[in-house]
ROVEX-910013 format. One line per 10 residues: number of its first residue (from 1); their letters; for each residue x, y negated, z of N, C-alpha, C. Coordinates in Angstrom, 2 decimals. Example, Ala and Ser with C-alpha at 12.3 -4.5 7.8 and 13.67 -1.06 7.14 Angstrom:
BEGIN
1 = AS = 13.19/5.69/7.80/12.30/4.50/7.80/13.20/3.30/7.80  12.85/2.25/7.08/13.67/1.06/7.14/12.90/-0.03/7.87
//
This chain:
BEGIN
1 = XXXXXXXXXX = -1.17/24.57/-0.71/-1.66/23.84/0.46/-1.90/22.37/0.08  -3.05/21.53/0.17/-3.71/20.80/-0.26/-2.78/19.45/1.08  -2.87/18.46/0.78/-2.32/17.06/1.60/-3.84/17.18/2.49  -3.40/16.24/3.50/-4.37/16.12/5.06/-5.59/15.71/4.09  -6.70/16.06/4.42/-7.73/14.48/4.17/-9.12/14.92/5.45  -9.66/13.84/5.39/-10.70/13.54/6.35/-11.78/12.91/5.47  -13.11/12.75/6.38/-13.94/11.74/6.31/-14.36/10.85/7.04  -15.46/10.19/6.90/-15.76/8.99/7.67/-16.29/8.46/9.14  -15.89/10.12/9.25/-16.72/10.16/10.77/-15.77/9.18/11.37  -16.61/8.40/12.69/-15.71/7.30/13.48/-15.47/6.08/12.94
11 = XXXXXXXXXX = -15.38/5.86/11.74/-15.23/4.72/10.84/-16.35/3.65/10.87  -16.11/2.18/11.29/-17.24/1.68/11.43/-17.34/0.69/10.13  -18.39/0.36/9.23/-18.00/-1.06/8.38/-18.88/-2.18/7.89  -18.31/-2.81/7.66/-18.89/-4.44/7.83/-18.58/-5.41/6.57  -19.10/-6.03/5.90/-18.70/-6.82/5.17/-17.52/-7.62/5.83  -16.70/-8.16/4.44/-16.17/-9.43/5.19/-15.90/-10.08/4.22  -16.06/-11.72/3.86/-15.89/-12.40/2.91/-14.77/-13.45/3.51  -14.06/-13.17/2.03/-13.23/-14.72/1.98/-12.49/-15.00/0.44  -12.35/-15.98/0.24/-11.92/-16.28/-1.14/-12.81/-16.08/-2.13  -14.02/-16.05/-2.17/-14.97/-15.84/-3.15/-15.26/-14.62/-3.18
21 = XXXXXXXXXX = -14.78/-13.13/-2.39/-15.08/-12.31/-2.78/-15.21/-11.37/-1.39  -16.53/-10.54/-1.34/-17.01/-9.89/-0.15/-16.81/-8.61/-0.21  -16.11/-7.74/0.03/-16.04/-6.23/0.38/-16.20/-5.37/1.97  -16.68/-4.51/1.87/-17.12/-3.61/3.38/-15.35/-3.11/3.81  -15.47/-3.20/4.72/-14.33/-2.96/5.57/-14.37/-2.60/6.56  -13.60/-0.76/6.12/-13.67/0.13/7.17/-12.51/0.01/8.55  -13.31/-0.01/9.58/-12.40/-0.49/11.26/-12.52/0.98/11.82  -11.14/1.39/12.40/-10.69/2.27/13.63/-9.67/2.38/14.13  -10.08/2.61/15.56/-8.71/2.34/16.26/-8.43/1.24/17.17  -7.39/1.42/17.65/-6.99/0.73/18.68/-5.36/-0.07/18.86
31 = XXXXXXXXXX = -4.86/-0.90/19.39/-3.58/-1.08/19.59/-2.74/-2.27/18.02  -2.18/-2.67/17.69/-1.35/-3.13/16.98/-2.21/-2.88/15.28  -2.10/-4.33/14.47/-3.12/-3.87/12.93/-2.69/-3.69/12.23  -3.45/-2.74/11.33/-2.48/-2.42/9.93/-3.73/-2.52/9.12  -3.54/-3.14/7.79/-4.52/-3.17/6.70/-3.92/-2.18/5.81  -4.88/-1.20/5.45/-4.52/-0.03/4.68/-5.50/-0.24/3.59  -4.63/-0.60/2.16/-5.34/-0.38/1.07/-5.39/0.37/0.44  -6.68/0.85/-0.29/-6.87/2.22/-0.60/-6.09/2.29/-1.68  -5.78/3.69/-2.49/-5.40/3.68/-3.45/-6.33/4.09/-5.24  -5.90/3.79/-6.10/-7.56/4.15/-7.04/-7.52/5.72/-6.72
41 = XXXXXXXXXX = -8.64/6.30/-6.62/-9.77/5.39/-6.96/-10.69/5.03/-5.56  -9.97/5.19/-4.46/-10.87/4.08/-3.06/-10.70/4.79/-2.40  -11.22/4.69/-1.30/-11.17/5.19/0.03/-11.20/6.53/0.13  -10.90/7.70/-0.66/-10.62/9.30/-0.87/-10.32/9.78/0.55  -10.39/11.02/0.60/-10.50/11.55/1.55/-9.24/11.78/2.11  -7.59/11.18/1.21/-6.87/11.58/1.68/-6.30/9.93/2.20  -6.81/9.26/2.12/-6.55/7.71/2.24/-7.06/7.96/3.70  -8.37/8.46/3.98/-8.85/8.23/5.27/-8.45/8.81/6.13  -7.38/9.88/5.76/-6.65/11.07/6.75/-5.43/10.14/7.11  -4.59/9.31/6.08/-3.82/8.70/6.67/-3.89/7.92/7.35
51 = XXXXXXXXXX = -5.30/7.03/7.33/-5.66/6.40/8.13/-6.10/6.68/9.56  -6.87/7.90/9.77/-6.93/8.73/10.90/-5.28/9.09/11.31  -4.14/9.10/10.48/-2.98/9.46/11.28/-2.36/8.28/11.98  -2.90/6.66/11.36/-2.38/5.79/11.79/-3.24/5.60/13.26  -4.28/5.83/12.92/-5.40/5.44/14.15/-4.35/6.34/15.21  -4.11/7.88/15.31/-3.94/8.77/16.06/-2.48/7.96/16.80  -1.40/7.08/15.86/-0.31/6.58/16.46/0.08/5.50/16.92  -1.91/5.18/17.72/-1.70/3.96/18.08/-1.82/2.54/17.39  -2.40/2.53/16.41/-2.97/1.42/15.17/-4.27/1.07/15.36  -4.87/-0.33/15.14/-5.91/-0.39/14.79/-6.16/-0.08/13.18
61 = XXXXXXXXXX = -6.82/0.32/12.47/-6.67/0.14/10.69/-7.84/-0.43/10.20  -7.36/-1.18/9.16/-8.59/-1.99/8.66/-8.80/-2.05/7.49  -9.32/-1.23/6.45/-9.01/-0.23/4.72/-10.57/-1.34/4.79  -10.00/-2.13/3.45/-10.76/-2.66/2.68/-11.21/-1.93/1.46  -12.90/-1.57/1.17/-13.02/-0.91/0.20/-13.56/-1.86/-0.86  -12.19/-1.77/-2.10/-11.93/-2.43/-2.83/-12.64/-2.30/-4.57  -12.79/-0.53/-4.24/-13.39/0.15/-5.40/-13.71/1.28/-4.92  -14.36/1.91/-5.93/-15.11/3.29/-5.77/-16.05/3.78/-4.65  -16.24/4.68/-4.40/-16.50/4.97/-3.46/-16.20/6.03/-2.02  -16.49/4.87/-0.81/-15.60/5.82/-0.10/-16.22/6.88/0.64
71 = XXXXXXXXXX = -15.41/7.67/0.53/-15.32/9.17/1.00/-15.66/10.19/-0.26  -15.89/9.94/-0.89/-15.69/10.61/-2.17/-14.54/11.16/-3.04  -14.09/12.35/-3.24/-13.08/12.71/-3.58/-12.29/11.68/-4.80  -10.51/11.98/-4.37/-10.00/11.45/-5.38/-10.02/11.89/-6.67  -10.12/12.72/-6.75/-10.12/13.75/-8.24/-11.21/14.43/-8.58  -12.27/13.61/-9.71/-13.14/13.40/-9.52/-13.51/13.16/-11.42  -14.72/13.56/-11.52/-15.18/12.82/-12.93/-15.47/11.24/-13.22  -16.35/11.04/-12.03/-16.34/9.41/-11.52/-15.41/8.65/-11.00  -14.23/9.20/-10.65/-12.98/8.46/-10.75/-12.47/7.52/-12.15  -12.88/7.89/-13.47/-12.46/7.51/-14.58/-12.60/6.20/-14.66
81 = XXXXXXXXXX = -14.24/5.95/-14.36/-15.11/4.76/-14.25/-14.52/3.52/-13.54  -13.66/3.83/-12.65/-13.62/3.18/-11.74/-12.62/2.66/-11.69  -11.09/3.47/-12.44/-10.06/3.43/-13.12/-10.03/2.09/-14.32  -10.88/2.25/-14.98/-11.09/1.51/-15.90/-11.96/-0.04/-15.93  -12.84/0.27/-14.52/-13.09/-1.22/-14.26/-12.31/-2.04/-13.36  -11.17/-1.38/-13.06/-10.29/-1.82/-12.74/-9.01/-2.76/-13.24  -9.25/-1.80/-14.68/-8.16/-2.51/-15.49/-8.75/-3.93/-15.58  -9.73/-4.15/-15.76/-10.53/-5.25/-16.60/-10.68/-6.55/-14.89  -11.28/-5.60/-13.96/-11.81/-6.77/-13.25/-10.52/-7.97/-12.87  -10.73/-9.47/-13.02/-10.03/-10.56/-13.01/-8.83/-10.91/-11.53
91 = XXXXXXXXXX = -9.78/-10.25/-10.62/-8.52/-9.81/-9.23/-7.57/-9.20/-9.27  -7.67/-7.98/-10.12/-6.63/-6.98/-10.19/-5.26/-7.71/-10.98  -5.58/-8.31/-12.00/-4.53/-8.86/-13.15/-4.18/-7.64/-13.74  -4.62/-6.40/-13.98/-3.73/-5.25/-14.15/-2.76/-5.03/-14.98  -2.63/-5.85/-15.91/-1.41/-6.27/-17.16/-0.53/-7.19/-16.70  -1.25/-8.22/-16.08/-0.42/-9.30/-16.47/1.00/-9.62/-15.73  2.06/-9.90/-16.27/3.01/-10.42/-15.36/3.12/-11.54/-14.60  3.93/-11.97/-13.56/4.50/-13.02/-12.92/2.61/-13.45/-12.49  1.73/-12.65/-12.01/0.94/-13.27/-11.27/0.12/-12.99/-10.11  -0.47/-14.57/-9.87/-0.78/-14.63/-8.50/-2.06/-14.35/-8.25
101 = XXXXXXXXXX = -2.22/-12.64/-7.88/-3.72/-11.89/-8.06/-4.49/-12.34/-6.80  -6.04/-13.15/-7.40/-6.78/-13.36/-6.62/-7.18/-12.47/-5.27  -7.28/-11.19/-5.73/-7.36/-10.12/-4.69/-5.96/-10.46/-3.63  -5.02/-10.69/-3.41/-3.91/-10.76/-2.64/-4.62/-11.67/-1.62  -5.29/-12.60/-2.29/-5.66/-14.15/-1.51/-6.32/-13.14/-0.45  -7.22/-12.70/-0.31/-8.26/-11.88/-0.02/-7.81/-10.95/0.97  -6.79/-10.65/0.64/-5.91/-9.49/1.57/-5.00/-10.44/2.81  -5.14/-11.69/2.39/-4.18/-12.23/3.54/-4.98/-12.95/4.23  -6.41/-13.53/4.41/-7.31/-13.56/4.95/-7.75/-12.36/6.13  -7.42/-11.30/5.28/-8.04/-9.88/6.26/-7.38/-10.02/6.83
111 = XXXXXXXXXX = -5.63/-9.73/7.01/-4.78/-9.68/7.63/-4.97/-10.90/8.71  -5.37/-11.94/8.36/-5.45/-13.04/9.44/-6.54/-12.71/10.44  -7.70/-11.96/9.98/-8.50/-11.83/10.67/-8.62/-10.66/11.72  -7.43/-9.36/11.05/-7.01/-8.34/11.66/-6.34/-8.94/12.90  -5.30/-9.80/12.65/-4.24/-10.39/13.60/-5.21/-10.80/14.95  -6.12/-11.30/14.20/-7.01/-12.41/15.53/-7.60/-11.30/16.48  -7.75/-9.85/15.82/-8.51/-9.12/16.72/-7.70/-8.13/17.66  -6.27/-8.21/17.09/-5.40/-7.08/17.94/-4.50/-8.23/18.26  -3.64/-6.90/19.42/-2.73/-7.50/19.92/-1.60/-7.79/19.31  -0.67/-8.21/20.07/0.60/-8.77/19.18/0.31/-9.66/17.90
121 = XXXXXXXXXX = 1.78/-10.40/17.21/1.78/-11.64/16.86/1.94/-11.13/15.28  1.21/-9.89/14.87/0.81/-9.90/13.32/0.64/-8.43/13.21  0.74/-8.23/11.82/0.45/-6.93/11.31/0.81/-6.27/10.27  0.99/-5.16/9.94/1.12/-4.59/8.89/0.47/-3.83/7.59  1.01/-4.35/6.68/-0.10/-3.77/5.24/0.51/-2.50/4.46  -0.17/-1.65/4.47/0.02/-0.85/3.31/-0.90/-0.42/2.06  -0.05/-0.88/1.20/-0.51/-0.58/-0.03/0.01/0.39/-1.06  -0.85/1.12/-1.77/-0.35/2.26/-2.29/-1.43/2.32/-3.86  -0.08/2.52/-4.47/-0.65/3.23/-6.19/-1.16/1.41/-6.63  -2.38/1.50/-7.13/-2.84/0.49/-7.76/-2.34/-0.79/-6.75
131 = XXXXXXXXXX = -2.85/-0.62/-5.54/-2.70/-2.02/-4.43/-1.49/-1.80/-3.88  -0.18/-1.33/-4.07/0.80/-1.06/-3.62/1.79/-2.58/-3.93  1.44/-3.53/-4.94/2.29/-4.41/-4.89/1.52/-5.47/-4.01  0.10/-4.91/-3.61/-0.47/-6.35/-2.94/-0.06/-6.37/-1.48  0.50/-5.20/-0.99/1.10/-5.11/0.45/2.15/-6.58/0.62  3.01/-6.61/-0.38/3.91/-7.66/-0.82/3.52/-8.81/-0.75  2.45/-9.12/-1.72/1.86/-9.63/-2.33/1.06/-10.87/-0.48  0.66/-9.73/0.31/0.27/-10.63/1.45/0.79/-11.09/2.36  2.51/-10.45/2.40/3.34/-11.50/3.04/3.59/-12.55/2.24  3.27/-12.96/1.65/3.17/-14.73/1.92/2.52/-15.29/3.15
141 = XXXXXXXXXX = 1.86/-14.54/3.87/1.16/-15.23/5.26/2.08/-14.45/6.24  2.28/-15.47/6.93/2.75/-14.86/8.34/2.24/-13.97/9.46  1.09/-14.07/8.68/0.47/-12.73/10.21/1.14/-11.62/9.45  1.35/-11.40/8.36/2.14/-10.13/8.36/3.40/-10.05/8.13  3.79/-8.58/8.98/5.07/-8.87/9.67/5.84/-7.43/8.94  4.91/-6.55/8.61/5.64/-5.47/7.95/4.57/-4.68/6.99  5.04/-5.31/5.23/4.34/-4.82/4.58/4.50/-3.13/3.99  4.77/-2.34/3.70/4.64/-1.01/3.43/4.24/-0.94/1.65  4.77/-0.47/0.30/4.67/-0.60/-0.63/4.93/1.07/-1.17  3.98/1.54/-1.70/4.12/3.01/-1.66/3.51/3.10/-3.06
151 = XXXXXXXXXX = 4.68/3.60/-4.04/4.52/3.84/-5.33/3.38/2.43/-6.19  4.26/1.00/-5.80/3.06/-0.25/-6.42/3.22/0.43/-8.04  1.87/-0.16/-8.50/1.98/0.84/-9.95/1.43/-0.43/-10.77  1.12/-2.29/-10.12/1.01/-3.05/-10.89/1.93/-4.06/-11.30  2.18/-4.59/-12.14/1.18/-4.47/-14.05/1.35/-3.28/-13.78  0.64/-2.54/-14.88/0.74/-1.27/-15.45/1.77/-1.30/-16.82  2.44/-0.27/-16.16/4.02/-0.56/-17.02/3.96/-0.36/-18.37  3.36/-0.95/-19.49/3.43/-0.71/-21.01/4.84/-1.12/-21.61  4.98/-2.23/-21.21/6.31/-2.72/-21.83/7.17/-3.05/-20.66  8.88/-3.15/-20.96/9.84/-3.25/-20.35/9.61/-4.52/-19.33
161 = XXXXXXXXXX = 9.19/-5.56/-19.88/8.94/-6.45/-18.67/7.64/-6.20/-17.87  6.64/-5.50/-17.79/5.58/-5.39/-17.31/6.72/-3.87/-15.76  7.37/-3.45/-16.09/7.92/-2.54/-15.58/8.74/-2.94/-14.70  9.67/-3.91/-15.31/10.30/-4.91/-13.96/9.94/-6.13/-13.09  8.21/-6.46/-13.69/7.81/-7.00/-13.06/7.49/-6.98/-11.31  7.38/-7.37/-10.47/7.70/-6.95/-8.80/6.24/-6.63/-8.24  5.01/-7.22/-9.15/3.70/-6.92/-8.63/3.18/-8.03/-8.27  4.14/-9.61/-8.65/3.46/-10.76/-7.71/3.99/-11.70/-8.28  3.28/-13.44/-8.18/4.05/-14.35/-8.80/5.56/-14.84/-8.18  6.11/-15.47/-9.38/7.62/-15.91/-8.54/7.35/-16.88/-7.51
171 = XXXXXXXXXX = 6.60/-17.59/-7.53/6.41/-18.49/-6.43/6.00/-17.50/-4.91  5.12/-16.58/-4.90/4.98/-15.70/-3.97/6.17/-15.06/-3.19  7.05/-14.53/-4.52/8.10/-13.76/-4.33/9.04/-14.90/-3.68  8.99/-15.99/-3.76/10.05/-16.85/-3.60/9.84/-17.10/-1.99  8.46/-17.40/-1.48/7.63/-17.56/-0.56/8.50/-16.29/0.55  8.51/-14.94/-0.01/9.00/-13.33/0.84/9.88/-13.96/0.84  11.25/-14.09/0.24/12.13/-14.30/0.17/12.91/-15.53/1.53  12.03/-16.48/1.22/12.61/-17.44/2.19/12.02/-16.74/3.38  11.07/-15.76/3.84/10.50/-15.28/4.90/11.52/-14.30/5.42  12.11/-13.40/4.84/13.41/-12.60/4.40/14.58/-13.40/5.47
181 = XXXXXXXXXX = 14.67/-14.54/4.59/16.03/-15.28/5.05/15.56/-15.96/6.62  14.50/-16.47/6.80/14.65/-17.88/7.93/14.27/-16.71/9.11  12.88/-15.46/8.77/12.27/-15.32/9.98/12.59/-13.24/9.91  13.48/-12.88/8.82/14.03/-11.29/9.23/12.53/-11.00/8.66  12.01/-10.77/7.89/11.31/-10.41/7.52/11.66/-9.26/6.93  10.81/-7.83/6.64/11.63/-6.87/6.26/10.35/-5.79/5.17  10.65/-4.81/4.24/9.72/-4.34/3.60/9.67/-3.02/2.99  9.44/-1.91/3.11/9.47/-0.64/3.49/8.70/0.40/1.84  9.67/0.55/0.95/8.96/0.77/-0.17/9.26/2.26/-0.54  8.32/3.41/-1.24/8.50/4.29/-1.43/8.06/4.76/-2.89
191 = XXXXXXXXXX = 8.94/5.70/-3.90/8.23/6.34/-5.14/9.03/7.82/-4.84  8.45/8.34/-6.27/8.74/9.68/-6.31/10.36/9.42/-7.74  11.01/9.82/-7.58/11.96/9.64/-8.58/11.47/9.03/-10.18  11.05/10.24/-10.45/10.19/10.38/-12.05/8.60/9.95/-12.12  8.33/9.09/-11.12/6.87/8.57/-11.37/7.10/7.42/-12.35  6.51/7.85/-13.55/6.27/6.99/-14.91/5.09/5.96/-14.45  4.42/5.57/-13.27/3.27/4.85/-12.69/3.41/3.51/-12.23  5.05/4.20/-11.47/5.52/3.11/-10.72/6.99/3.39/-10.63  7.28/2.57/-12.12/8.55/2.61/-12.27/9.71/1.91/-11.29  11.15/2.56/-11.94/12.10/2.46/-10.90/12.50/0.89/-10.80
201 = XXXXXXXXXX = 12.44/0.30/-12.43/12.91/-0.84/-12.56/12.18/-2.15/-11.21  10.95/-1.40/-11.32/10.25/-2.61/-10.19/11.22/-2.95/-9.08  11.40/-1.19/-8.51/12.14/-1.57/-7.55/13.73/-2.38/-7.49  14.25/-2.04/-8.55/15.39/-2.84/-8.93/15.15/-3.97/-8.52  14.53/-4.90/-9.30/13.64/-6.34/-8.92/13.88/-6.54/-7.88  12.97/-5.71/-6.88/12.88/-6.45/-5.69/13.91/-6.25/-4.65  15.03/-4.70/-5.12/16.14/-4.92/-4.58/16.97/-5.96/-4.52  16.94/-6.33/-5.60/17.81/-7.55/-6.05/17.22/-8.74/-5.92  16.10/-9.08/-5.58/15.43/-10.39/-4.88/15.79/-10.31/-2.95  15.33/-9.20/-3.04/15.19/-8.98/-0.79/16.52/-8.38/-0.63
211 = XXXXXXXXXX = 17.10/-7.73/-1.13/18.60/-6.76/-0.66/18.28/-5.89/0.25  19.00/-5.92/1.39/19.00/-5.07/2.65/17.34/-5.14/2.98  16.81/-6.44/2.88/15.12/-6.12/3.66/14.17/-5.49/2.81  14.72/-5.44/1.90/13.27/-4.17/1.11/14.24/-2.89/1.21  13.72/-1.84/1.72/14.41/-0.48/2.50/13.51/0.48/1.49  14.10/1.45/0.62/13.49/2.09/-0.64/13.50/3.43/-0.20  12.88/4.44/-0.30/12.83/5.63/0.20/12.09/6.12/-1.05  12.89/7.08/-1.97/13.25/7.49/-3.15/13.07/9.10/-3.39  12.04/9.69/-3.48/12.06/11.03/-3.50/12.23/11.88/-4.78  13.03/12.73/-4.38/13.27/13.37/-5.50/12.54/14.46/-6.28
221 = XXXXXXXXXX = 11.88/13.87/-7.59/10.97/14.44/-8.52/11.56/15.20/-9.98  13.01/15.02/-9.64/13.33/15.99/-11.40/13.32/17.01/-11.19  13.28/17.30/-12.40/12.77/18.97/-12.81/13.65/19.84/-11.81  12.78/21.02/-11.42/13.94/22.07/-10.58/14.07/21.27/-9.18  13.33/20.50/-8.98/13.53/20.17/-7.44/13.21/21.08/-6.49  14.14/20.65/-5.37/13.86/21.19/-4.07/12.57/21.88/-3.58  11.71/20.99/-3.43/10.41/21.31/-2.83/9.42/21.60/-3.82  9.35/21.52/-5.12/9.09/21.99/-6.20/7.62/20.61/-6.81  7.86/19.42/-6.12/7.61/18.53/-6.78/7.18/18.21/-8.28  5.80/18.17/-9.17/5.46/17.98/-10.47/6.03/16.57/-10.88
231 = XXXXXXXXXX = 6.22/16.56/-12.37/6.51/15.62/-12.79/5.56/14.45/-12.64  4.25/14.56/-12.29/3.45/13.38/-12.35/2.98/13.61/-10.54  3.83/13.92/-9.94/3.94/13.33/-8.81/3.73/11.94/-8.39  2.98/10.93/-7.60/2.70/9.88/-7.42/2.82/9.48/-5.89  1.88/9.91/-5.85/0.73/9.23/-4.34/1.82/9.89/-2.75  2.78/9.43/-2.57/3.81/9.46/-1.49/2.90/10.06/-0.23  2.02/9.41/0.18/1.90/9.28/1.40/0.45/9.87/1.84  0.10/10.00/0.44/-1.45/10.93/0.61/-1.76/12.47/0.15  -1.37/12.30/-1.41/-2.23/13.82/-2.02/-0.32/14.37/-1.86  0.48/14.08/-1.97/1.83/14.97/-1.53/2.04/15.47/-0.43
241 = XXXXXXXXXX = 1.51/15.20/0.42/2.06/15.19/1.83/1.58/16.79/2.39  3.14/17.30/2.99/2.19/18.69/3.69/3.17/18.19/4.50  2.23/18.58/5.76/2.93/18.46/7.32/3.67/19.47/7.88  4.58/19.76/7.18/5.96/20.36/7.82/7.12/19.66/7.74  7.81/19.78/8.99/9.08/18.67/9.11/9.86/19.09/8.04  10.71/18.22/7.91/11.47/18.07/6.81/10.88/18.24/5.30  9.78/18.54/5.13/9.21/17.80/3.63/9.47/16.07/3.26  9.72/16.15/2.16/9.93/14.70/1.88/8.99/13.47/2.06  7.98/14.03/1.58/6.53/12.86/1.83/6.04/13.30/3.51  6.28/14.25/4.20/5.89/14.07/5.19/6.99/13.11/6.38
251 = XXXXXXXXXX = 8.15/13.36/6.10/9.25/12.56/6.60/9.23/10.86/6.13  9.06/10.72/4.92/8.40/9.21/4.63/7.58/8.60/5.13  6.18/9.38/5.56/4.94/8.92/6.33/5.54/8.81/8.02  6.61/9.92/8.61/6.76/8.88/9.78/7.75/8.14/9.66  8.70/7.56/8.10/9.19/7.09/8.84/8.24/5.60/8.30  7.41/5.52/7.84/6.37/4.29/7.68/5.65/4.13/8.85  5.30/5.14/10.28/4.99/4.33/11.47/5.64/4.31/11.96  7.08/4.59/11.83/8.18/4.11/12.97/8.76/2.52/12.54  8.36/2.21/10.92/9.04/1.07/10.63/7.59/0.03/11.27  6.18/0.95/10.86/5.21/-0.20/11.46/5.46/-0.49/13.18
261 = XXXXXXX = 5.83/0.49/13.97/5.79/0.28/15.32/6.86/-0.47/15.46  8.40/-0.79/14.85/9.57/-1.40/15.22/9.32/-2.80/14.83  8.47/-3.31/13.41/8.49/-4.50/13.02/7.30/-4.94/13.86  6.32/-4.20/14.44/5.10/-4.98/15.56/4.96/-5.08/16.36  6.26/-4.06/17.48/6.57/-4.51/18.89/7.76/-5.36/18.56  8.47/-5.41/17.51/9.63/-6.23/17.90/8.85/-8.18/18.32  7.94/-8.10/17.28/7.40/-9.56/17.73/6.81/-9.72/18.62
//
């Protein structure tokens, strides 16, 4: 049984520029915002199902298409392409440590502009796989109030420090942190045990930077598991997910709109 996915029916999109850089950005929905970033390789059909599940629970969503193309399957021959201009393009940083990725700038702009169009006093980001540390990455702005981090997989972990790197500069991180302490700021992160993508050490990091406010939801991927989980298990909240209660990735996905609905009515 294959994870939810959809297409683009209902989806409306529009450019939107800021920071030097213009991408189409898909809008639906209604009620409280969430910026949903796609995961590589873009807006897949199972990105847009979650997004149709956020729309369905009361969200506006606002999926910036960042790469590839959307509605086009994730698993794909032309996925490779897209993978790989990824590594390279200068937003991503996809190696580098301790930095402050132009694309983030970009993402906290949206978020400002999401904020201005819904109700209540901010919003929430999720980011997943490649853009999974930029969820983070855009609380540095205060319109967002509950970021969502689902298997972040940047740097790309070659070496031991690229692995405990958190996905963002220390000054950023320092930025969450005091947001953490003065205003309860809080941050909602998920992997699969044995995902070699998005290693465990990251999360260490940021346990040990946020404590109690980064909340880790840890599924279990070793061999002989429960639900019979592959070792290159990844993508939490999209291509895993079968909708029967008590599955692991389906129990993660609500409890990621119960943490978006508690951190966006609480303000």
């Amino acid at each position: 049984m294959p994870g939810p996915e959809a297409d683009l029916t209902g989806w409306t999109a529009e450019p939107f520029t800021a920071e030097g850089f213009t991408y189409d950005v898909y809008r639906k929905g209604e009620g409280f915002g969430v910026v949903l970033i796609p995961e590589m390789p873009g807006l897949h059909p199972g990105v847009l199902a979650l997004g149709n599940h956020l729309v369905d629970n009361g969200f506006t969503v606002a999926a910036p298409s960042l790469y590839g193309t959307p509605g086009a399957p994730g698993i794909r021959p032309g996925a490779v392409p897209v993978m790989v201009k990824g590594c390279v393009a200068k937003e991503f940083a996809a190696f580098a440590t301790n930095a402050d990725r132009p694309v983030a700038h970009y993402l906290r702009a949206l978020a400002r502009d999401l904020n201005a169009r819904t109700p209540g006093k901010g919003v929430g980001v999720i980011g997943e796989c490649w853009s999974g540390g930029f969820a983070l990455a855009a609380a540095v702005d205060d319109s967002v109030l509950a970021p969502v981090l689902s298997q972040p997989s940047l740097p790309i972990g070659l070496t031991a420090k690229q692995k405990a790197d958190p996905g963002l500069s220390e000054a950023e991180l320092k930025i969450v942190e005091r947001r953490v302490a003065e205003e309860g700021l809080c941050a909602l992160a998920l992997r699969f045990s044995e995902d070699p993508m998005s290693p465990a050490a990251r999360f260490s990091t940021l346990k040990a930077r946020l404590g109690d406010a980064f909340e880790v939801i840890e599924i279990d991927s070793k061999k002989g598991n429960e639900h019979g989980f592959g070792r290159m298990a990844h993508s939490v909240l999209t291509l895993e997910v079968r909708e029967v209660d008590g599955h692991p990735a389906y129990e993660a996905r609500k409890r990621v709109v119960a943490f978006l609905k508690e951190r966006l009515a609480a303000a």
